[in-house]
C-alpha positions in Angstrom: 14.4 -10.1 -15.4 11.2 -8.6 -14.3 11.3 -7.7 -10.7 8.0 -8.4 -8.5 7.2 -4.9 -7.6 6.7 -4.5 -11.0 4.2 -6.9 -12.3 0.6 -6.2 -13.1 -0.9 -8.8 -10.6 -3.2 -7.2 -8.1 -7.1 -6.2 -9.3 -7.8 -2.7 -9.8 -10.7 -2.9 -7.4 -8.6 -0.9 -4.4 -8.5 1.8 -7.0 -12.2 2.1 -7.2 -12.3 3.3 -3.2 -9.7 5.0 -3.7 -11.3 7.1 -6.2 -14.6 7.6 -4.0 -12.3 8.4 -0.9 -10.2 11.4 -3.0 -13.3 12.1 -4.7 -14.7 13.4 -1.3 -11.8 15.8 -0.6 -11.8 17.4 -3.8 -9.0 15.4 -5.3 -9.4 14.0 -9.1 -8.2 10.6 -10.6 -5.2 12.4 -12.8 -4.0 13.8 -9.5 -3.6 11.0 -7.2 -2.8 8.3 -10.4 -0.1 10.8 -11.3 3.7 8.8 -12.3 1.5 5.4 -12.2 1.2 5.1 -16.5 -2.6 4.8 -15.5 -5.6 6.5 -16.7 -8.8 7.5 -15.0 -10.8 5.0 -16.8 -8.7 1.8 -14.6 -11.0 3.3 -11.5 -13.9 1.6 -13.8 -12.5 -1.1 -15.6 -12.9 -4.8 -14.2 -10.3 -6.6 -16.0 -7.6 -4.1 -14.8 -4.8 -5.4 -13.0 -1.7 -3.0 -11.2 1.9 -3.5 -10.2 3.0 -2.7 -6.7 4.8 0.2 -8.2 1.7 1.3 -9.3 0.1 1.1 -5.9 3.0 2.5 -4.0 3.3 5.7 -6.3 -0.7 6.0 -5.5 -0.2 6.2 -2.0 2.7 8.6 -1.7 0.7 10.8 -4.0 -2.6 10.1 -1.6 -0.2 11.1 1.1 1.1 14.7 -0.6 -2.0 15.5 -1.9 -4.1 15.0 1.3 -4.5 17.8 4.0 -5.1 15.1 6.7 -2.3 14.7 8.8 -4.2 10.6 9.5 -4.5 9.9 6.4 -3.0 6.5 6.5 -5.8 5.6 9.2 -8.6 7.5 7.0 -7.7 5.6 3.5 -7.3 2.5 5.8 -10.9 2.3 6.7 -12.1 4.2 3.5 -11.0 0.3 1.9 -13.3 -2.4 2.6 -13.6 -6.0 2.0 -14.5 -5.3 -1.8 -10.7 -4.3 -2.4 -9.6 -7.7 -3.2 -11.7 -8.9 -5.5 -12.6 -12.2 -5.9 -11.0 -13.1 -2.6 -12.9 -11.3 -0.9 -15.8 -13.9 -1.3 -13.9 -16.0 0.3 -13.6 -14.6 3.0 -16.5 -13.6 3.5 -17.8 -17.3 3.2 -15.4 -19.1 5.6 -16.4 -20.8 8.8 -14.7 -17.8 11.3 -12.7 -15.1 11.7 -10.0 -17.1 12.1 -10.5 -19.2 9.2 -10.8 -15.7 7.2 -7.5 -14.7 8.2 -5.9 -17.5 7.7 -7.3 -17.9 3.9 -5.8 -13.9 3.5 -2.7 -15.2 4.9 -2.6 -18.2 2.2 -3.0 -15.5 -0.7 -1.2 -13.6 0.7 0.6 -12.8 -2.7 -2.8 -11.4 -3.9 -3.4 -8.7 -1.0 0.3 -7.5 -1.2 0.5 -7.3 2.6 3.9 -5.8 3.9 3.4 -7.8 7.0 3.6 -10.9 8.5 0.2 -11.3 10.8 1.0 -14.2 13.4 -1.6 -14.7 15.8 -0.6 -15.9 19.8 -3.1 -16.4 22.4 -3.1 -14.7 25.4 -5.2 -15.8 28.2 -9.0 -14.3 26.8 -7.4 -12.8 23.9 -6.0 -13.7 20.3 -3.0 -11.1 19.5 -1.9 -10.3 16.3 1.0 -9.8 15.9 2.2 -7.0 13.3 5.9 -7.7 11.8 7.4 -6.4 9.2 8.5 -8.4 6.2 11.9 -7.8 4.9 11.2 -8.5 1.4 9.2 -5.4 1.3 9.6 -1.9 1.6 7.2 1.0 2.9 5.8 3.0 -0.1 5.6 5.9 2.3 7.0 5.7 5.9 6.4 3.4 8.5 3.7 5.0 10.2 1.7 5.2 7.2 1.7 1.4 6.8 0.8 0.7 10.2 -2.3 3.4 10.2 -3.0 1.9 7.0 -3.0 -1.8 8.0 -4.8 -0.8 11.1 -7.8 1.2 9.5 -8.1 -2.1 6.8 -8.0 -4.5 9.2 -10.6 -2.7 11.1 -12.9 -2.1 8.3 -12.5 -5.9 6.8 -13.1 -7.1 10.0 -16.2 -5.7 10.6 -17.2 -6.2 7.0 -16.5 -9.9 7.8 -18.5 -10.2 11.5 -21.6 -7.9 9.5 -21.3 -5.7 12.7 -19.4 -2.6 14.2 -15.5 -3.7 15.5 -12.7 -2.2 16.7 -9.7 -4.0 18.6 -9.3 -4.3 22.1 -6.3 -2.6 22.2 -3.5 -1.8 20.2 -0.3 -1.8 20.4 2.4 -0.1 18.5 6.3 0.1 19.0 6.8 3.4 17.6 6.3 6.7 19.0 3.0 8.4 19.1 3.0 11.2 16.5 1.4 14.8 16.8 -2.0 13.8 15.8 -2.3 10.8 18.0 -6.1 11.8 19.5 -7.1 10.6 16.2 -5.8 7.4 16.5 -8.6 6.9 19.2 -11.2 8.5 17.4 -10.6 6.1 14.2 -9.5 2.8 16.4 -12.5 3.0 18.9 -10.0 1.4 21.4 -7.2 2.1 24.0 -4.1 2.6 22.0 -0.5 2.4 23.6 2.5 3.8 22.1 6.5 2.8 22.4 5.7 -1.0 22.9 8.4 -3.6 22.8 6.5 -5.2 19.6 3.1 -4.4 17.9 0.1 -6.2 18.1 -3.8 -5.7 18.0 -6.0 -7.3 20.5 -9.0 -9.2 19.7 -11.7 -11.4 22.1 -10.9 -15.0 21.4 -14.5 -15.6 21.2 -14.8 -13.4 18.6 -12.2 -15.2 16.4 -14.1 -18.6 16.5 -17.5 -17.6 16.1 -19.1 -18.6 13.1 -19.2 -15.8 9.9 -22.9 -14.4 9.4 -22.5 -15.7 5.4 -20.8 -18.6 6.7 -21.0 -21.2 3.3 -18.6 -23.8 3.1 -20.1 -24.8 -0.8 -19.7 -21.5 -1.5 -15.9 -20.9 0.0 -14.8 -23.7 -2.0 -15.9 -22.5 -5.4 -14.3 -19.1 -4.8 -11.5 -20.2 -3.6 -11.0 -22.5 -6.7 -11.5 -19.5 -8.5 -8.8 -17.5 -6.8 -6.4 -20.0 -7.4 -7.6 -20.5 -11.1 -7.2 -16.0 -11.3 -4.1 -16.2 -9.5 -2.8 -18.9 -12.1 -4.4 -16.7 -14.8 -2.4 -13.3 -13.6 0.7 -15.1 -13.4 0.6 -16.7 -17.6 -0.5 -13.2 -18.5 2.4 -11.5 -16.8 4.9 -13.8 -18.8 4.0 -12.4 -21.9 3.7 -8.9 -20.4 6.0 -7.2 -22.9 5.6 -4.0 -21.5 5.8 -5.2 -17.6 9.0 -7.3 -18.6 10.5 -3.7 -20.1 9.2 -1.6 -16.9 11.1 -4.1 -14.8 14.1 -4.2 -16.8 14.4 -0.3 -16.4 13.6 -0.3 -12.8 16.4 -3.0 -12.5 19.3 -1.3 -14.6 21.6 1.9 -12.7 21.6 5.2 -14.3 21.5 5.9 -16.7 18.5 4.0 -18.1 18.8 1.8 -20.6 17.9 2.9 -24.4 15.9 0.5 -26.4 18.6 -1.4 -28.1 19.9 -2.2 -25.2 16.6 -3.7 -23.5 16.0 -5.3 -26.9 19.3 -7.3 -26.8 18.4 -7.9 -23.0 15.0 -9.6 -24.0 16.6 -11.7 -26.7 15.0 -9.9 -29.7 15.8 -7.2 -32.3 14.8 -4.0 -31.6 12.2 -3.9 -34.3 10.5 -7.0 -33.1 10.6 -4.7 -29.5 9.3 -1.8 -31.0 6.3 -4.0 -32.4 5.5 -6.1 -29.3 5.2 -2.6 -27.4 3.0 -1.4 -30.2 0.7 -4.3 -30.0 0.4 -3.6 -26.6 -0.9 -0.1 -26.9 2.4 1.3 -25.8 6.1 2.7 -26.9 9.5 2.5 -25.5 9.0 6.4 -25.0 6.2 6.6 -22.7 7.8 3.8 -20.8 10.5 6.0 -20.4 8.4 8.6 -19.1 7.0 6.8 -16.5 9.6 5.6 -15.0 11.8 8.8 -15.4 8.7 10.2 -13.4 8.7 7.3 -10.8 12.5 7.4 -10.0 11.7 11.2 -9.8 8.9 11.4 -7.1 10.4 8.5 -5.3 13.9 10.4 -5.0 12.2 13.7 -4.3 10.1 12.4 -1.5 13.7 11.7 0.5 14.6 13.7 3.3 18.6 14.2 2.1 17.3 14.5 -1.3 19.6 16.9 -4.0 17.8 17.6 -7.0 20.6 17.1 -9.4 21.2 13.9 -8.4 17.4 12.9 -9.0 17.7 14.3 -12.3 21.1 11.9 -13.0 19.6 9.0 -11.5 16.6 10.0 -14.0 19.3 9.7 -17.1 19.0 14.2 -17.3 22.6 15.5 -18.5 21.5 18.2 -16.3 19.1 20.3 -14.0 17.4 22.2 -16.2 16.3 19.9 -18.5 15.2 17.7 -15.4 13.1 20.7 -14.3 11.2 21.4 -17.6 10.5 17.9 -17.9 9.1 17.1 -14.5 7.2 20.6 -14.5 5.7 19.1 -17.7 4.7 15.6 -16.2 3.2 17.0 -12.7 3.1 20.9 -13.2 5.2 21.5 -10.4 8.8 22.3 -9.8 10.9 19.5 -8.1 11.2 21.9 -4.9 7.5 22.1 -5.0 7.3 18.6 -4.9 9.9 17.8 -2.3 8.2 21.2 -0.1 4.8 19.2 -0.2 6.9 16.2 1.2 8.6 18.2 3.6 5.6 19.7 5.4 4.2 16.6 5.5 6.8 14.3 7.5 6.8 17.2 10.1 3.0 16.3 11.2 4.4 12.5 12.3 7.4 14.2 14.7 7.0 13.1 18.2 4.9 15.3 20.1 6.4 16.5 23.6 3.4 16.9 25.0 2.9 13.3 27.0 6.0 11.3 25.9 6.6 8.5 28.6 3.4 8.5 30.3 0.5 6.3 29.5 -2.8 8.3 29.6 -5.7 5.0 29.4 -9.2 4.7 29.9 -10.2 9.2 30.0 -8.0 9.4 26.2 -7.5 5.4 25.2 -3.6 5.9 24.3 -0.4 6.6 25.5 3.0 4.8 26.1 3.4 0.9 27.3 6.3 2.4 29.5 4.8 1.5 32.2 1.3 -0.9 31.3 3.1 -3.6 29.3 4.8 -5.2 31.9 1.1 -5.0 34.2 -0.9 -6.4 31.1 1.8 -9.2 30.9 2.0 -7.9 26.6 
């Protein structure tokens, strides 16, 4: 049974800025799409779609690779309205702001959003909420996500109102990390750290004012045709061969599954396997590969991780071989690979600099220790 996380729903557009954002910091395509099974040409191709798995392995490797220690907020806002696709017409064309956000919120399936947005009014403002869903996990840590979701949501929300925007005011129930002076410089508001719950502050006359490319005609059509692409992506992925073979891989314990096995699991001889996968420009082999790689990256980027256990769960009899094959795949050892992990978690520890007091209007963030219970948040 093919899991979610592993079929090819989501448009390639994202990749496109994501592309253009590495581009400008000296990255290449091969880098950041390394363990993802893609090539550089899916940056250009209009009919490409992408797993989750796909994306997730693009944003831990976006996460190594980048010498920012923000880059969840930088990528954020480097990704514009254009990242969905066709949905992002619709958007675009609805009556409000609110009427924008609620239409993400009914495709929600096509934006791949780890969170649940709720908005609640309070008094001049709309809050919205940020909560995690359960059903999904964090590709990288949970900082990441919420910088990430915060620069988007900024960007799209500007894209959407034609004009400038940042939030009111954020809020955010974790700690602030080492870097947090660049959460102002990116936000553009007063940011408070160690809330009760998370939420980002908007005007509630901003959320009812009509679009500038407010057309209802036109919000119709496309969002007939996001159904009718939805609908599409969903047939396609039923006959997704290789998908159904990634997912049946990603599903099984170590070791993984050889051939004849996931033939007998699919209801067909190997030899009619072996075909299918040919047809579809692919082989049981370099299926293998990828998600030997995956299983590796994702195990190496642990805290607790021990490399010979990576290379079991990756179906190696033993170290070594697991170390000349992942050298092969990424051209660096798995301790080079965790070390570029480990250096990186250090830049979101807590600073001590600060912790407990709320610093507001001079440096626009701090703690809600003491200015939640005044704001009545």
């Amino acid at each position: 049974m093919q899991s979610f996380e592993d079929q090819a729903l989501f448009p390639a557009s994202e990749l496109f800025l994501m592309d253009r954002f590495m581009a400008g910091q000296g990255i290449r395509p091969r880098q950041w799409l390394l363990g993802t099974g893609l090539g550089e040409a899916v940056t250009r191709d209009p009919a490409a779609v992408v797993s989750l798995n796909q994306l997730n392995t693009v944003y831990r490797n976006i996460y190594r690779l980048s010498s920012y220690p923000d880059i969840g907020l930088r990528v954020g806002r480097a990704l514009n309205l254009s990242r969905w696709g066709s949905l992002s017409m619709a958007l675009i064309s609805a009556g409000s702001l609110r009427e924008a956000l609620r239409t993400a919120g009914r495709f929600r399936l096509l934006i791949h959003s780890r969170f649940d947005l709720p908005p609640e009014q309070r008094g001049d403002y709309v809050v919205i909420k940020i909560l995690r869903r359960d059903t999904m996990s964090f590709p990288v840590n949970e900082i990441f996500a919420h910088e990430m979701l915060i620069g988007t949501l900024t960007s799209m929300i500007g894209d959407l109102l034609a004009e400038p925007f940042s939030f009111s005011r954020i809020q955010l129930h974790y700690s602030a990390p080492r870097y947090q002076r660049s959460y102002r410089e990116h936000c553009g508001c007063e940011v408070e750290f160690d809330c009760q719950e998370s939420g980002l502050w908007i005007p509630r006359q901003l959320m009812t004012r009509p679009l500038a490319l407010t057309n209802p005609i036109t919000e119709g059509q496309v969002t007939a045709l996001c159904e009718r692409e939805f609908n599409r992506l969903e047939q396609l992925q039923q006959g997704d061969i290789a998908g159904m073979v990634r997912g049946l891989l990603a599903s099984a314990g170590p070791p993984p599954p050889g051939l004849e096995q996931l033939a007998e699991q699919l209801a067909m001889s190997p030899r009619t396997l072996r075909r299918r996968l040919r047809d579809a420009g692919t082989n049981y082999r370099s299926i293998l590969k990828d998600h030997q790689l995956q299983v590796a990256m994702q195990g190496l980027a642990r805290d607790d991780a021990i490399i010979s256990t990576v290379a079991e769960q990756c179906g190696f009899s033993d170290e070594a071989g697991f170390r000349e094959a992942f050298k092969r795949w990424t051209r660096m050892t798995p301790r080079e690979y965790r070390a570029q992990f480990s250096s990186k978690k250090s830049e979101h520890t807590k600073s001590a600099a600060g912790q407990g007091a709320f610093i507001s209007a001079t440096t626009g963030y701090g703690s809600c220790a003491s200015s939640c219970g005044r704001t009545g948040a």
